[in-house]
C-alpha positions in Angstrom: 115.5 100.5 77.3 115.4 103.3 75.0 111.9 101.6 72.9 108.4 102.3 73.4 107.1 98.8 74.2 105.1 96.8 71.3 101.2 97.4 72.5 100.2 94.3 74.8 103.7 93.5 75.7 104.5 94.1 79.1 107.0 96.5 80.9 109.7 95.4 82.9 110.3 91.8 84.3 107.5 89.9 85.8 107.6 90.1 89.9 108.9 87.4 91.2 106.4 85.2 93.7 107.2 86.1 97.1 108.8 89.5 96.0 108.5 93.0 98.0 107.4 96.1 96.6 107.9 97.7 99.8 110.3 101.1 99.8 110.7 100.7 103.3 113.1 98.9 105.7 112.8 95.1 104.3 113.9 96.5 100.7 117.0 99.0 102.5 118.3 95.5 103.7 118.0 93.7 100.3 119.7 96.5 98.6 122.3 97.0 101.0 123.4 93.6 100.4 124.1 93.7 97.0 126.4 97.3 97.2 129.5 95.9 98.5 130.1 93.3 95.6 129.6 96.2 93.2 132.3 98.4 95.0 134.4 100.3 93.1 132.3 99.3 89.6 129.1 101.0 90.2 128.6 104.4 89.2 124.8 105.2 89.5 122.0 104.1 90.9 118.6 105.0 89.4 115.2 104.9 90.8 112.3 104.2 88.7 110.0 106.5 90.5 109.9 109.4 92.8 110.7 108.4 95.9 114.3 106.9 96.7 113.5 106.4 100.8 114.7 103.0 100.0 118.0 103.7 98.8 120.6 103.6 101.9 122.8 106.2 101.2 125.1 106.0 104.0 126.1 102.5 101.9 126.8 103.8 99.1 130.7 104.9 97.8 131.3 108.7 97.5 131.5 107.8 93.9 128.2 107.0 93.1 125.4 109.1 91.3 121.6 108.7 92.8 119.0 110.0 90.4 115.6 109.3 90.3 113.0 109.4 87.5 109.8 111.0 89.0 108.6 113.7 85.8 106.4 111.3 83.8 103.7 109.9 86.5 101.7 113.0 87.3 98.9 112.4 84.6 98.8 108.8 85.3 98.1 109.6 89.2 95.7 112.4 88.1 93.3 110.2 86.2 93.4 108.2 89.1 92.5 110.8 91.3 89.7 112.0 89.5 88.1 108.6 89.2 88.3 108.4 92.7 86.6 111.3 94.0 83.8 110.2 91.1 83.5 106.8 92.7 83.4 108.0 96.2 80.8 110.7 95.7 78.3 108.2 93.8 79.2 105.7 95.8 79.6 103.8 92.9 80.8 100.2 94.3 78.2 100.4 97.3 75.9 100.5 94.5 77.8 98.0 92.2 78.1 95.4 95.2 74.4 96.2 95.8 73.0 95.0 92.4 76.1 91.7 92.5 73.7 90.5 95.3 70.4 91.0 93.7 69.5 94.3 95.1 68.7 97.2 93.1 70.2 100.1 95.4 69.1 103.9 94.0 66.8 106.5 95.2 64.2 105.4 92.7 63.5 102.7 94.5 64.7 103.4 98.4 63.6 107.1 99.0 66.3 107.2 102.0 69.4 106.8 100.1 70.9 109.9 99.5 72.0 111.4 95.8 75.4 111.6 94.5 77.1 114.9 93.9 78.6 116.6 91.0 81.9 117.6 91.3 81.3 121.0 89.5 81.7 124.1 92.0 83.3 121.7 94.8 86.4 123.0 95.8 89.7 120.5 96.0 92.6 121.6 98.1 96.2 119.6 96.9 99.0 119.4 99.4 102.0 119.5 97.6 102.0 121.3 94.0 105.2 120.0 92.1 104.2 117.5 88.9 101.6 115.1 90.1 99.5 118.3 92.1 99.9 120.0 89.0 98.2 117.7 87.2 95.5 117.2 89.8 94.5 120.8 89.5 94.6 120.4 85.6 91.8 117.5 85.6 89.7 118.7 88.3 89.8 122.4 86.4 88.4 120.2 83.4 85.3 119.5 85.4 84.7 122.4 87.0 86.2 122.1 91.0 87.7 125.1 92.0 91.4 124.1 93.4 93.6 125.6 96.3 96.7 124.1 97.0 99.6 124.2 100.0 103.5 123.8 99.0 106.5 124.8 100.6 107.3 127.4 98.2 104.0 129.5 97.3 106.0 132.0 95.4 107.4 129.0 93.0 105.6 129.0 89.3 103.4 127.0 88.1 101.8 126.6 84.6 100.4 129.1 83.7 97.0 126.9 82.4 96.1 126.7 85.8 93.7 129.0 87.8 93.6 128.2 91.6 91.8 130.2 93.9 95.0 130.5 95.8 98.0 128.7 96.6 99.7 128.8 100.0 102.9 127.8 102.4 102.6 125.2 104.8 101.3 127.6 107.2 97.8 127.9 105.5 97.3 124.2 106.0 94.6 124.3 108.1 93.0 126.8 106.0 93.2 124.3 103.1 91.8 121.6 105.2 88.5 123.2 106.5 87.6 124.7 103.1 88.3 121.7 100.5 85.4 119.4 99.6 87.9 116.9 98.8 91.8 116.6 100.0 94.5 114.9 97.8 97.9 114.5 99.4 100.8 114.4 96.8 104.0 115.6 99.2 107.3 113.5 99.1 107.7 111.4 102.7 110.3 113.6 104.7 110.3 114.2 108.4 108.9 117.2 107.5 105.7 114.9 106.6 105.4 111.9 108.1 102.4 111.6 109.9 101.6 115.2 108.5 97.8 114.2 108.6 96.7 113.5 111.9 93.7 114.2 114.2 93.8 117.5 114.2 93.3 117.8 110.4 91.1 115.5 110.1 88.9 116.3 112.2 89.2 120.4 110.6 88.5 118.1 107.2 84.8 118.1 108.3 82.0 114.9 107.7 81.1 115.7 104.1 84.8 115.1 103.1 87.0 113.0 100.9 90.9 112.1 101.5 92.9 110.9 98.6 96.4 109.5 99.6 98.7 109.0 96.5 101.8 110.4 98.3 103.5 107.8 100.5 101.1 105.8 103.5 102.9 107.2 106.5 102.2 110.7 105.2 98.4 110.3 107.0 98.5 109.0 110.8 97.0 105.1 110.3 95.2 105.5 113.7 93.7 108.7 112.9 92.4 108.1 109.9 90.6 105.1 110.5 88.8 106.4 113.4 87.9 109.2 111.2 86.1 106.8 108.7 84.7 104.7 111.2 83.5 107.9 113.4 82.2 109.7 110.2 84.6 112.4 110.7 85.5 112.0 107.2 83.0 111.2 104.6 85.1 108.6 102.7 88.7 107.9 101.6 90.8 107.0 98.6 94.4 105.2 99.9 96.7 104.5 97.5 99.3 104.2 99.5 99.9 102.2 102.4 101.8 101.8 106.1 103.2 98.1 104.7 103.8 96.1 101.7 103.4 93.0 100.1 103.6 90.2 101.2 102.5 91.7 104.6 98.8 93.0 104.6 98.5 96.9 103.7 97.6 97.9 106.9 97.6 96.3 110.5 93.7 97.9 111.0 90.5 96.4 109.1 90.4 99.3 106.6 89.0 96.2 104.2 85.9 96.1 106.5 85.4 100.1 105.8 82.7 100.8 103.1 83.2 104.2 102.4 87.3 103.8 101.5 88.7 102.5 98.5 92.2 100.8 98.4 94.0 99.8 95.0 97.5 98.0 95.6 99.6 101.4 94.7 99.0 101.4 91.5 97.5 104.5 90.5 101.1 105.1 88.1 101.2 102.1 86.9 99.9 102.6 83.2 102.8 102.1 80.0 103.0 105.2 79.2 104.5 105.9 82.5 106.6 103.3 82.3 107.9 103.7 79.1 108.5 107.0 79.7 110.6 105.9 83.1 112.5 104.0 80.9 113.2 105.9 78.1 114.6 108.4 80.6 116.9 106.0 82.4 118.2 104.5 79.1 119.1 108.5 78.4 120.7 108.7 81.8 122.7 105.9 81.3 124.1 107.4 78.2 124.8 111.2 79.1 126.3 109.0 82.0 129.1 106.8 79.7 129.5 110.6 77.8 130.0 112.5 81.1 127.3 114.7 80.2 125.1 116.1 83.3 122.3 113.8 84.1 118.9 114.6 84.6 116.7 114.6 88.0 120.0 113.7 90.3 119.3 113.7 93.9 123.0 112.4 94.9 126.0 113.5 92.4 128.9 111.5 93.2 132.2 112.7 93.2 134.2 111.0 90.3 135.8 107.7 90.6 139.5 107.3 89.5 139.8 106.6 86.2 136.6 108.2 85.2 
């Protein structure tokens, strides 16, 4: 677990046909099952990723360790990000799908179509500001959008390569909202922020605007948002994330029918160097673990099992 991968070869196991990438209640019932016939041998449980919501850890002994492995996505999700908001301001598969069907759609030869955008002098607000909003504001410095961000903690630090205009407490959300050009969400799911993006904000978001969801899907409203696309509320949308998982459709409304969102399967951390970075940093956990050294990134610590 400890190797970079060979270049070509892929990470991990292959999915199984049929299986569920879902974190949400399907996966808690999967997971659950398999906890009692470890009882008493398992010591920690470790997340690939960021997000443990589908760890149930009322099931789990005392004894057990929960630690997740979230620190090596944020440039992955970034790049993602920031081709995106490109795509969406140049319309870019409008135009692609265009020319697929023999039609050459620019402003050379329909007058009426309106230009892209740069991005330079645009101003992106980031909710949330831990590793992936830190790199967010990072890339879009590189090309010149000025970024304001929201987190729970203003008065936290940050690296000190970045420049925002300002960052904020929660408070100053609506403040974020009606003055970014483009919106990326990047907060955990909590009750705190589910369904933190509703009506209200996106209406404040204003028509000229872009949404980019690579937090978790229930972090937006579902209703809200497509109304807002369909309405023209909201100039466009990037969803990452979704309300469901596979093998049930990513949402229960036609956002497949929208042209002006796009929606990749959540995969915008999917590259190998995040993944071999994941597992690099497992493999190390697992270690300090046998040594009863401290791990890294715990969520849970378990009190110690006898014997160990």
């Amino acid at each position: 677990m400890g190797r970079s991968p060979e270049p070509g070869r892929r990470l991990g196991p292959r999915p199984r046909p049929g299986g569920t990438g879902r974190t949400g209640p399907p996966h808690d019932r999967r997971v659950r099952l398999h906890f009692p016939q470890a009882r008493g041998r398992l010591r920690l449980v470790h997340v690939v990723g960021a997000g443990y919501d589908g760890i149930p850890l009322d099931a789990l002994h005392p004894g057990v360790t929960v630690a997740t492995a979230h620190h090596h996505h944020g440039r992955s999700i970034a790049e993602h990000v920031l081709m995106s908001v490109l795509v969406l301001s140049r319309d870019v598969l409008g135009a692609d799908r265009a020319l697929r069907a023999g039609r050459w759609r620019n402003v050379a030869v329909d007058p009426a179509l309106p230009f892209g955008t740069t991005l330079r002098g645009r101003r992106v607000g980031i909710i949330g500001f831990g590793e992936t909003g830190t790199e967010v504001a990072r890339l879009c410095q590189a090309v010149g959008l000025r970024v304001r961000a929201v987190r729970r903690d203003p008065s936290a630090p940050f690296p000190a390569d970045l420049r925002p205009d300002w960052i904020g407490g929660d408070d100053r959300l609506p403040e974020l909202l009606a003055d970014s050009d483009v919106v990326v969400v990047t907060v955990p799911l909590s009750p705190a922020t589910r369904g933190l993006i509703g009506p209200a904000e996106l209406r404040a978001m204003g028509p000229g605007a872009l949404l980019v969801n690579v937090a978790r899907g229930p972090v937006v409203q579902e209703e809200a948002l497509h109304e807002a696309l369909v309405s023209g509320a909201i100039a466009g949308a990037a969803l990452d994330v979704w309300w469901s998982g596979p093998p049930d459709a990513p949402s229960r409304l036609p956002f497949h029918d929208l042209s002006n969102v796009l929606m990749p399967p959540h995969h915008s951390g999917h590259t190998a160097d995040t993944f071999a970075a994941r597992a690099t940093e497992i493999a190390e956990n697992i270690d300090r673990l046998e040594r009863g050294d401290a791990l890294t990134h715990v969520v849970r610590a378990g009190s110690p099992f006898p014997g160990h």
